[in-house]
N, C-alpha and C positions, 0 to 999 in steps of 0.2 A: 564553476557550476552554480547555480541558482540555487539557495536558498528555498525552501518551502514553507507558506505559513500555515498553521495546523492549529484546530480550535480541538481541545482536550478537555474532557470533564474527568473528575474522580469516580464517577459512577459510571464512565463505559471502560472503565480497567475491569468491573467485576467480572465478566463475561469471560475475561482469560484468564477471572481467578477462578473458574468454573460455577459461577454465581448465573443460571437462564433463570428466565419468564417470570416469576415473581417471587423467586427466591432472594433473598438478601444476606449476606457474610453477616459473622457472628461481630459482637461490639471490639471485639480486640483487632478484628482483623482490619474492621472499619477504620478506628479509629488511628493503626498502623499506619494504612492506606493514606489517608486525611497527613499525616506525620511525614509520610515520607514522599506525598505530591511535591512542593514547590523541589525540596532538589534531585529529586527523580524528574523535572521538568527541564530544570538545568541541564542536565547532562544529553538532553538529544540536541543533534544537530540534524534536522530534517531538510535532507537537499536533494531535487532530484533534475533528471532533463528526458526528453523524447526525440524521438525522428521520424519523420515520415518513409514508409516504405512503398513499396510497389507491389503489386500482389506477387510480383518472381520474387523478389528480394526478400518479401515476409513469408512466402512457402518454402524457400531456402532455410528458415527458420525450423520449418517443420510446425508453423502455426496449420491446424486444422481450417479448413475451408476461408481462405483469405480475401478479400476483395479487392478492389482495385487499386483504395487506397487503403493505410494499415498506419495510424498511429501505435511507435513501440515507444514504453517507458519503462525506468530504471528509477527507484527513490530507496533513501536508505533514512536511519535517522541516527548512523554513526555508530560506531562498537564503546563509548562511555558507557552509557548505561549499563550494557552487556557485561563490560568487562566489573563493573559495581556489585551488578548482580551476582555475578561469580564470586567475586571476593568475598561477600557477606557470606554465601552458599561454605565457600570453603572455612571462613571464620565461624558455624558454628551458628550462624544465624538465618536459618532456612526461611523463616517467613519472611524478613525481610527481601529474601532473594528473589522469593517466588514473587511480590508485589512488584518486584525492579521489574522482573522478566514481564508480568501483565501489564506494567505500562507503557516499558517497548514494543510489544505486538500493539497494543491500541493505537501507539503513536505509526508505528511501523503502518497501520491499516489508512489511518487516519491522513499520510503524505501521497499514499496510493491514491486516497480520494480525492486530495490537492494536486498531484499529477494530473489523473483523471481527467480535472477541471478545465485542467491547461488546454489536453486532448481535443475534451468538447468545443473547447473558444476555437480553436484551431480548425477544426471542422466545419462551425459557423461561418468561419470566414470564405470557407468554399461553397457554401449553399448545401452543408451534408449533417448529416447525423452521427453518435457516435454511438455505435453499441456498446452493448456490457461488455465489459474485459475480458480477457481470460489469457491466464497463464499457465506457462511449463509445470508438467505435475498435474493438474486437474482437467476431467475430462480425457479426449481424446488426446489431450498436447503432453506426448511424452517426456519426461524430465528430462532424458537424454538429451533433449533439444537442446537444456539452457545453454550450453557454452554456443550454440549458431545465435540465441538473439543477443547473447551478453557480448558476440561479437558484432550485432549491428549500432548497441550504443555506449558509449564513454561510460565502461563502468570502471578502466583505470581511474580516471580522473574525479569520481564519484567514490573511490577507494574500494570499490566491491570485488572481489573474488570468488573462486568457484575452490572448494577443495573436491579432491578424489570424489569425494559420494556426490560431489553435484552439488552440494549445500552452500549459498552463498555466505558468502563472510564481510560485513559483519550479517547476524543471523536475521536482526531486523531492517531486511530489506526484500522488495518486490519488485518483480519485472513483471511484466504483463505487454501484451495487446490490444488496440480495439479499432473495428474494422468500422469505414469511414462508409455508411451509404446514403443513399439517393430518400428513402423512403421512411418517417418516423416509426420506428420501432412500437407494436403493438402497448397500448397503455400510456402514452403520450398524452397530457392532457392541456400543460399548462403553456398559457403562451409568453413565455418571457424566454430568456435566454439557457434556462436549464431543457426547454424541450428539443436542446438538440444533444440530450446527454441521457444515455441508456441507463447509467446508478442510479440505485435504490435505494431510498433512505438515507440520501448523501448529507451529511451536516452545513455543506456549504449552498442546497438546494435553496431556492428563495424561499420556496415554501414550505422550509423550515424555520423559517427566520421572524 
């Protein structure tokens, strides 16, 4: 399974340490954060893959309104972290824990958007675009879906599982969709190779760089 490369800052963890819009963590929590980046960095292994479906194959999914063609992806960035997280939680050390946990979702969001990427290129190469994601759980795509797409991609092999409740394991990871079309998605502006990619505020957009 490929590898994913994933550009991380310390200051997009605050957002899952409930830090929006212009609020900023207090110095202890900062400077925790700051402390426990590099080996809370260590510990992910962000790896993900996709596959092209068919619009039968991806409504078999129970993706809402599919198209013709359906990039599906699967990216995790490994249960280390997770499993850190917990340990400090049960030792006694809850802010450490809560930090682990907000830099696995950031990196967790962060592989999504490097999957994503892959999507987009892959679309390019057909003469399509690729719209916004959307996964099991959100919107009209019932969660009951996951086990039909996590059976359309290698999530043995990517180490993912589904418990009882649906919930994949390890926690930091996403599956998602995005459907392949014909026509630039409203708000398209730029002309390089991000305009065939429906994310918003992607880190790895050119023109963010």
């Amino acid at each position: 399974m490929p590898d994913l490369s994933i550009a991380l800052k310390p200051e997009d963890a605050r957002r899952y340490l409930g830090y929006r819009g212009s609020a900023r963590p207090s110095r202890k929590v900062q400077e925790r954060l700051t402390e426990l980046w590099d080996e809370a960095c260590g510990l992910l292994r962000p790896r993900g893959e996709f596959r092209i479906l068919t619009r039968t194959e991806a409504a078999e999914t129970g993706m809402p309104s599919p198209g013709e063609s359906v990039g599906a992806g699967l990216c995790t960035v490994g249960g280390s972290l997770e499993a850190e997280s917990l340990r400090r939680s049960r030792s006694g050390v809850p802010l450490d824990a809560l930090i682990l946990d907000a830099v696995g979702s950031t990196a967790a969001e962060a592989a999504a958007d490097a999957l994503n990427a892959l999507l987009c290129a892959e679309a390019g190469k057909a003469g399509l675009f690729a719209a916004p994601r959307v996964s099991p759980g959100y919107g009209r795509w019932d969660v009951a879906c996951q086990p039909k797409l996590l059976g359309r991609l290698p999530a043995r092999e990517l180490g993912v599982s589904l418990t009882p409740g649906l919930m994949m394991e390890p926690r930091k990871s996403v599956s998602f969709a995005v459907n392949f079309v014909k026509v630039a998605p409203r708000g398209y502006g730029c002309r390089t190779r991000c305009r065939r990619c429906g994310l918003k505020n992607c880190p790895y957009s050119e023109g963010q760089k």
